[in-house]
Residue frames as qw, qx, qy, qz and C-alpha x, y, z in Angstrom:
[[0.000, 0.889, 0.459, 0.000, 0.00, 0.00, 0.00],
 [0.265, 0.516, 0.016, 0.814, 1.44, 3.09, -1.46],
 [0.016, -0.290, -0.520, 0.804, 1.58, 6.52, 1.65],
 [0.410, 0.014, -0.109, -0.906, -0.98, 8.38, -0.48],
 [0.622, -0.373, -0.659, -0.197, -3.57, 5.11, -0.22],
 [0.487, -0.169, -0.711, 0.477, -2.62, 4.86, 3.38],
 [0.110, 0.072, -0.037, 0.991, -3.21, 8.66, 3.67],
 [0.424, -0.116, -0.582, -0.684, -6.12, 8.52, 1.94],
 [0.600, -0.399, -0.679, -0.140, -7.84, 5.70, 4.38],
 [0.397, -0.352, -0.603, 0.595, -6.95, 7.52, 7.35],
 [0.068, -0.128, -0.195, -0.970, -8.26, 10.65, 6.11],
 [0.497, -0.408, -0.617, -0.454, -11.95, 8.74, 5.74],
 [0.539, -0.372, -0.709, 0.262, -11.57, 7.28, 8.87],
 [0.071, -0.101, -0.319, 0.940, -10.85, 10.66, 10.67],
 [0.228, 0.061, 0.149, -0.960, -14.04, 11.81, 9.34],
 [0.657, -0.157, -0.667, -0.315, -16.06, 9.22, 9.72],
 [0.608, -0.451, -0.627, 0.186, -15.71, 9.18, 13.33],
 [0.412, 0.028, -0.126, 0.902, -15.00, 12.41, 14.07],
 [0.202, -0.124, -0.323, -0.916, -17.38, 14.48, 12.21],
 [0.557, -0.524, -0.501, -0.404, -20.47, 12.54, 13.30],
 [0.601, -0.313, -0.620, 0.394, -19.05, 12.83, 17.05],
 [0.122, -0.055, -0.060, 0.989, -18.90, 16.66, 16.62],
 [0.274, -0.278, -0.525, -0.756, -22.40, 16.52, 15.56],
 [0.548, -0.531, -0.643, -0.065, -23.70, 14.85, 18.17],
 [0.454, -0.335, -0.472, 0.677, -22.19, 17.13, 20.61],
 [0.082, 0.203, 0.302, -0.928, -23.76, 19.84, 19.42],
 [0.393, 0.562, 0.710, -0.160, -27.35, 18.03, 19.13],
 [0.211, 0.568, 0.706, 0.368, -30.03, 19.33, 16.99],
 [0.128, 0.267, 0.025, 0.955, -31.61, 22.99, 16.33],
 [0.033, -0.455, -0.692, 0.559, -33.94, 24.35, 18.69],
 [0.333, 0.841, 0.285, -0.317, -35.02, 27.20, 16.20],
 [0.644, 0.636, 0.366, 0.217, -34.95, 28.39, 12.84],
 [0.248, 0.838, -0.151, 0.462, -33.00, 31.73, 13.67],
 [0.649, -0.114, -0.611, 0.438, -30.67, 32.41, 15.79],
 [0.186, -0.884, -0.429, -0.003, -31.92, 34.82, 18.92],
 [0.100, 0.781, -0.077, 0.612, -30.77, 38.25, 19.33],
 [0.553, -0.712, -0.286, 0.325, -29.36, 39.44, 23.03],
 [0.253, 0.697, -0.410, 0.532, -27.00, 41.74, 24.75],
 [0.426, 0.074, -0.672, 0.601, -24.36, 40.95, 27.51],
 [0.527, -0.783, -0.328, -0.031, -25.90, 41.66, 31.20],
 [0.660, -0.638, 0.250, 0.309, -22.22, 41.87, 32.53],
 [0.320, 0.862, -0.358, -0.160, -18.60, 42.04, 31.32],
 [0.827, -0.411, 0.295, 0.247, -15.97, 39.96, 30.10],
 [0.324, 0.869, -0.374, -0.012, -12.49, 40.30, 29.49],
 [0.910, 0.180, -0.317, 0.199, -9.92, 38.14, 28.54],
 [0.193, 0.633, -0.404, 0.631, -7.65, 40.00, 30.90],
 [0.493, -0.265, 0.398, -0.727, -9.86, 39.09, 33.78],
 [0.840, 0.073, -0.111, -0.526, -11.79, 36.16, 32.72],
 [0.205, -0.334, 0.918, -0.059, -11.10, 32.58, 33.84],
 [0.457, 0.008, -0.796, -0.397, -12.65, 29.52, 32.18],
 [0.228, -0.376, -0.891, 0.117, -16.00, 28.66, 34.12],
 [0.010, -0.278, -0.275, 0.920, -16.61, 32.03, 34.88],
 [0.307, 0.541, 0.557, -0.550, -20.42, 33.13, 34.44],
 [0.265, 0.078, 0.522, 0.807, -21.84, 34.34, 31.25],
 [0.207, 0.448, 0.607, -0.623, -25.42, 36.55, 31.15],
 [0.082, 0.036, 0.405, 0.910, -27.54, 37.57, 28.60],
 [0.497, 0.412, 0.449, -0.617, -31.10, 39.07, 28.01],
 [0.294, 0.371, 0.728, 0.496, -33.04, 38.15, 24.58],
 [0.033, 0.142, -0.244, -0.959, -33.57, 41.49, 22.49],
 [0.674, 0.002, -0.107, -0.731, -36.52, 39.80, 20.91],
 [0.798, -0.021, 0.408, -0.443, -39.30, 37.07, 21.17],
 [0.336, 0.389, -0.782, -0.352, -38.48, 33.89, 19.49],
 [0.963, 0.055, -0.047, -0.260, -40.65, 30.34, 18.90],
 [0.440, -0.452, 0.775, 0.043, -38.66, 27.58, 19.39],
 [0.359, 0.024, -0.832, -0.421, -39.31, 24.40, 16.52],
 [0.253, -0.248, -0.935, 0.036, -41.43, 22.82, 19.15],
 [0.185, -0.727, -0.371, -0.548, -43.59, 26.13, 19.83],
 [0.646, -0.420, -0.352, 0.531, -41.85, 26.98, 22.84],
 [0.336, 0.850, 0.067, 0.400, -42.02, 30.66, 23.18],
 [0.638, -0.312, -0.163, 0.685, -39.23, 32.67, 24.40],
 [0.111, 0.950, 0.243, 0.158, -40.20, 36.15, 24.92],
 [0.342, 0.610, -0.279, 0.658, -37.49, 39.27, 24.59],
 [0.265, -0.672, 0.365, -0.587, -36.04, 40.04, 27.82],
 [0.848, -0.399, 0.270, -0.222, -35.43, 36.71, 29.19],
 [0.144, -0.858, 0.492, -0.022, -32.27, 35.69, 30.46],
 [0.875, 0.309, -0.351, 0.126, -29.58, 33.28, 28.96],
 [0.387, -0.859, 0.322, -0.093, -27.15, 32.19, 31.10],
 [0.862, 0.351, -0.333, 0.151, -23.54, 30.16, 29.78],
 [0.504, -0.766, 0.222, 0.330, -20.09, 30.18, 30.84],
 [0.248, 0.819, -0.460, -0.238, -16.81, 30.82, 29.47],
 [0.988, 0.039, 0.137, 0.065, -14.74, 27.68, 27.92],
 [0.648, 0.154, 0.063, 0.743, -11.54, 28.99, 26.61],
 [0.100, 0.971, 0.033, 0.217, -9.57, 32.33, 27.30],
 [0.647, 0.294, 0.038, 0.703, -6.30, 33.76, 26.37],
 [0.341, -0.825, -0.112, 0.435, -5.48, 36.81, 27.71],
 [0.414, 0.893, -0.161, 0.071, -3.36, 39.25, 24.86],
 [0.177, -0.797, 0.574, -0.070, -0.08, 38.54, 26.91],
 [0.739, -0.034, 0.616, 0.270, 0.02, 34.48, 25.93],
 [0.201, -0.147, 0.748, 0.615, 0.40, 36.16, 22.31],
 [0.392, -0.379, -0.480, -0.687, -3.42, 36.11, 20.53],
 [0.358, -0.057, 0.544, -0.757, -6.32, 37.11, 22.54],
 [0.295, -0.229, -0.801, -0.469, -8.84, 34.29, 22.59],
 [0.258, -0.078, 0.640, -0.720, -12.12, 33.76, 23.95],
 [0.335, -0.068, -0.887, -0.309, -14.93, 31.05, 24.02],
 [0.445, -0.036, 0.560, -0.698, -18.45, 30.86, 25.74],
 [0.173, -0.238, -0.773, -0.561, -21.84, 29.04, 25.81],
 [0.460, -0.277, 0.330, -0.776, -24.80, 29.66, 26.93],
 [0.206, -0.012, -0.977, 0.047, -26.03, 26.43, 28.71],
 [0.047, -0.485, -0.757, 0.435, -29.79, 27.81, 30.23],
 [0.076, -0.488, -0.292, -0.819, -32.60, 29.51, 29.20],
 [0.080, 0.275, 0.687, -0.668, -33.93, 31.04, 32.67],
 [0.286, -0.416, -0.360, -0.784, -37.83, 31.46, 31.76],
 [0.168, -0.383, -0.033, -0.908, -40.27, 33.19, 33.72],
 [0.566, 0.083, 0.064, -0.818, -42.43, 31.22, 35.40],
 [0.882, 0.303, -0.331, -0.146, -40.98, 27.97, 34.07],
 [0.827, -0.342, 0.296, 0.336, -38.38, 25.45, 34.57],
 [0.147, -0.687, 0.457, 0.545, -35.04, 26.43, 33.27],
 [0.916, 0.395, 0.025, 0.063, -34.48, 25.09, 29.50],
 [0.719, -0.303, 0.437, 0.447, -31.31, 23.12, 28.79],
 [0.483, 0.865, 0.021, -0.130, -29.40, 24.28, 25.86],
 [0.667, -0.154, 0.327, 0.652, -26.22, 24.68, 23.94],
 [0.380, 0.916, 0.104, -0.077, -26.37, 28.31, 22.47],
 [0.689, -0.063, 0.248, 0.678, -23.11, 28.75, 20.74],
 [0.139, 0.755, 0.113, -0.631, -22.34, 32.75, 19.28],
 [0.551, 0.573, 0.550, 0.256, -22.93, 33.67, 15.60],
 [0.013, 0.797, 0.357, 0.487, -22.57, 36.97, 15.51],
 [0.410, -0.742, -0.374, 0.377, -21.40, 39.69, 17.56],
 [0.214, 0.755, 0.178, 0.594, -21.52, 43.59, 17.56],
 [0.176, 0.032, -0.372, 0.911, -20.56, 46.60, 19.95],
 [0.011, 0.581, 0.665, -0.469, -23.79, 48.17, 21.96],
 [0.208, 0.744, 0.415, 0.481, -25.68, 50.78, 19.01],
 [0.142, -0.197, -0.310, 0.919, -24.40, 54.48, 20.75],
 [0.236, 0.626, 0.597, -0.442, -27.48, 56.82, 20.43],
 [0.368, 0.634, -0.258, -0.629, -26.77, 58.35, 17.32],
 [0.107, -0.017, 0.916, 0.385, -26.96, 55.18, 15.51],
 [0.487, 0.028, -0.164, -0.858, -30.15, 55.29, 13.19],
 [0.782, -0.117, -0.490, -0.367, -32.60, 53.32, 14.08],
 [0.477, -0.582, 0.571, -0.327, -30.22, 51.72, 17.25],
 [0.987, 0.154, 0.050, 0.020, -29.27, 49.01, 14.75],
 [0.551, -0.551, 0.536, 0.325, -25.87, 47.61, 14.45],
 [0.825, 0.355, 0.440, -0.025, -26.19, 46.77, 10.73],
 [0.413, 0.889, -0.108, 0.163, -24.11, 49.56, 9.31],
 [0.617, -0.647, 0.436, 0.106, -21.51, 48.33, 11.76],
 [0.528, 0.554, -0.642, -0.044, -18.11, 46.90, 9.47],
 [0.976, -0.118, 0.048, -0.174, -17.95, 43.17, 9.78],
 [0.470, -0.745, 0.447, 0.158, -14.71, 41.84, 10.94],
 [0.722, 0.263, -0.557, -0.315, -12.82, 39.32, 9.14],
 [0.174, 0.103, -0.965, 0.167, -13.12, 35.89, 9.65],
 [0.286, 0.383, 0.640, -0.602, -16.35, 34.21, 10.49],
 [0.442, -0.144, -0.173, -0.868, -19.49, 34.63, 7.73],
 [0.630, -0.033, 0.298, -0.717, -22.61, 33.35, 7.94],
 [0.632, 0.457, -0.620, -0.084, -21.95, 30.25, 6.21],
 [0.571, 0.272, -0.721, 0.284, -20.12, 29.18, 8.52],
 [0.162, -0.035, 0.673, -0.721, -21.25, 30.44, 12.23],
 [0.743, 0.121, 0.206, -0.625, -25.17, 29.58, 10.97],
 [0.716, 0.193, -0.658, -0.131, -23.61, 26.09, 9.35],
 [0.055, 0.216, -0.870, 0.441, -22.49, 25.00, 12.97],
 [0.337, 0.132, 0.466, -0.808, -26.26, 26.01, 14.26],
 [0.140, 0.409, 0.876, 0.215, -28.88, 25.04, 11.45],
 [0.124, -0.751, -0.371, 0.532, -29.62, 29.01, 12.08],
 [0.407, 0.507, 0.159, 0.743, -30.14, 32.22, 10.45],
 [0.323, -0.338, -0.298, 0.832, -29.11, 35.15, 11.54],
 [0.013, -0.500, -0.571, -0.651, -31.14, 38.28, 11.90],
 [0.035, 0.013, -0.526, 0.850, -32.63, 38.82, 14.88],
 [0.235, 0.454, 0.755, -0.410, -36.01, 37.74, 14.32],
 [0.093, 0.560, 0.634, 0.525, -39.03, 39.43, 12.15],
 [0.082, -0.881, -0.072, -0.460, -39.32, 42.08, 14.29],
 [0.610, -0.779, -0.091, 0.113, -38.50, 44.05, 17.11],
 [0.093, -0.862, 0.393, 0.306, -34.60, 45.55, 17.52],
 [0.735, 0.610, -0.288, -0.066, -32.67, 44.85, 14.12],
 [0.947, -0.155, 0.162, 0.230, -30.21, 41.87, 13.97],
 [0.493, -0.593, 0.498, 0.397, -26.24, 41.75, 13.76],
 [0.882, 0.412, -0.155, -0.171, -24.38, 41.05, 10.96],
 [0.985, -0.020, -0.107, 0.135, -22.88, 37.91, 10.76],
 [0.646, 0.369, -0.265, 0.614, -19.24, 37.54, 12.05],
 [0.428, -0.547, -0.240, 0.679, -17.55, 40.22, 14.36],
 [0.253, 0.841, 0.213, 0.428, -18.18, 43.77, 14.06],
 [0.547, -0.758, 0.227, 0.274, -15.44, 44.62, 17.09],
 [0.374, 0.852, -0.341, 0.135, -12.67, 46.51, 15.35],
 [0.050, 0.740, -0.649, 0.168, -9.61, 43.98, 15.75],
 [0.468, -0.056, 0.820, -0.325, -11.19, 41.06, 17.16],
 [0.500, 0.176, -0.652, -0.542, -12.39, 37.98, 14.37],
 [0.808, -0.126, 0.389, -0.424, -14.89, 35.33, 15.02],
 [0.045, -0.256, 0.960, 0.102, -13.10, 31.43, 14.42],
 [0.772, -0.158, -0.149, -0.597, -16.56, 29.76, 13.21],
 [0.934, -0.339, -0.040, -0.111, -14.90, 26.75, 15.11],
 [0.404, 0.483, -0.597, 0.498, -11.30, 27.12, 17.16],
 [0.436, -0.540, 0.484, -0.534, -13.09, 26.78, 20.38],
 [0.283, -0.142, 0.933, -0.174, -13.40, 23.70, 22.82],
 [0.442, 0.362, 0.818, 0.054, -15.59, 20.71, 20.87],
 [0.302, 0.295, 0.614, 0.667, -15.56, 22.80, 17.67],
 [0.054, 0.920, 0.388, -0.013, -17.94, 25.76, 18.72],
 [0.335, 0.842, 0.130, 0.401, -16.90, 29.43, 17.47],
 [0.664, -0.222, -0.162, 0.695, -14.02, 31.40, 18.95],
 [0.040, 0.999, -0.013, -0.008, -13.36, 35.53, 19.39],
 [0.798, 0.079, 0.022, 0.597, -9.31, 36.10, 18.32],
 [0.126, 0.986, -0.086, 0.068, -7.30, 39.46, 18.43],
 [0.722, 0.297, -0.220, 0.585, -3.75, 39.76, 17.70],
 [0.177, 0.599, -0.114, 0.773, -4.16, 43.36, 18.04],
 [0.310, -0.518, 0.409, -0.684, -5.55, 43.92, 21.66],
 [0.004, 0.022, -0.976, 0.216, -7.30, 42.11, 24.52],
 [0.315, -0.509, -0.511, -0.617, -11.31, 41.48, 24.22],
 [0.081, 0.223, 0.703, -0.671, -13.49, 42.95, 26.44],
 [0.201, -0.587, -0.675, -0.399, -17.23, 42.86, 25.72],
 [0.035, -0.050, 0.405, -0.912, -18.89, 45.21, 27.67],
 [0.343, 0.460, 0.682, -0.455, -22.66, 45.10, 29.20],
 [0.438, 0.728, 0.233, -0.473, -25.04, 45.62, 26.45],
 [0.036, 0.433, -0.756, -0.490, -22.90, 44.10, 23.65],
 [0.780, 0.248, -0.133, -0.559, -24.76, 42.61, 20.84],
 [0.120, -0.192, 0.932, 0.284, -24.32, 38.84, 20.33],
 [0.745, 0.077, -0.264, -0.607, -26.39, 36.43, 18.14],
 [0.236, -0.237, 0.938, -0.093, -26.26, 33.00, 19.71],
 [0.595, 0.188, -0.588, -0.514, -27.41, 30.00, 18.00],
 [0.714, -0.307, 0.490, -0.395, -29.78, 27.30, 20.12],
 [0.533, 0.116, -0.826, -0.143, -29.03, 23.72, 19.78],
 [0.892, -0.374, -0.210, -0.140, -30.51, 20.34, 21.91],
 [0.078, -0.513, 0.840, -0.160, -27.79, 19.15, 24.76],
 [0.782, 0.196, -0.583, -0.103, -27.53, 15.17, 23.91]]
């Protein structure tokens, strides 16, 4: 057997058992788009330590596939999986959100992974949309709504969706450098800090 054959069969094999093991880990979509929020809190790779809390509120209302409704203003809550700090050399950072907290309900499991993320709209932005916002590189939609089974958008109404990728000047979204293949924030150039009220789009999946 010649190396390129040999190559070749280990190549399959990798993704043949790989690829469907990545799938399963991040189960099945929960909805058709992925939901709009902004940060409750801050985090910074400077600060930030792997387990460390993650918050968010949903911008707008979103159905779930199984008619599950999830109205704006109700609170996602993940943690952080990976972070790099600018002084190992590239700033990284990695979250998910593992809980919808609803109202009134029992908590819903989850795997939201991020799609999407933007700085907070200042008040002279028209409309208080991020859309006019320059999209980082790295990251499109393609690729952060291929992970999810999501589009991005932010819903059919209510406050206007992200576009896709990073719109933080310096900082690029990895649609899959983090831990078990979910999206990544990078910066050569500084260290990230997200601040309260920072747009993200996070994409729901099932937890298997």
């Amino acid at each position: 057997m010649s190396k390129n054959q040999l190559r070749d069969m280990l190549m399959v094999l990798v993704v043949g058992v790989v690829a469907p093991a990545l799938q399963a880990q991040q189960g099945k979509p929960l909805a058709k788009e992925a939901v709009l929020s902004a940060l409750t809190g801050k985090v910074d790779t400077k600060k930030a330590k792997v387990g460390d809390t993650v918050s968010a509120k949903t911008l707008n209302a979103l159905t779930l596939l199984d008619g599950t409704a999830i109205p704006a203003g109700t609170k996602l809550v993940g943690k952080v999986t990976a972070v790099q700090p600018k002084s190992g050399g590239t700033a990284e950072l990695a979250f998910v959100i593992t809980e919808i907290d609803r109202k009134g309900a029992t908590a819903l499991a989850v795997r939201g992974v991020l799609e999407a993320v933007a700085p907070e709209p200042s008040m002279s932005d028209s409309g208080g949309s991020t859309n006019d916002l320059p999209m980082g590189a790295g990251g499109n939609k393609g690729q952060t709504a291929g992970l999810t089974g999501s589009n991005i958008g932010g819903g059919s109404s209510g406050v206007s969706g992200i576009q896709p990728g990073s719109a933080i000047k310096g900082v690029v979204l990895n649609a899959t450098a983090g831990p078990d293949g979910a999206p990544e924030l990078q910066s050569t150039e500084k260290d990230i800090k997200l601040d309260s009220g920072t747009r993200l789009e996070i994409g729901l999946m099932s937890v298997n």
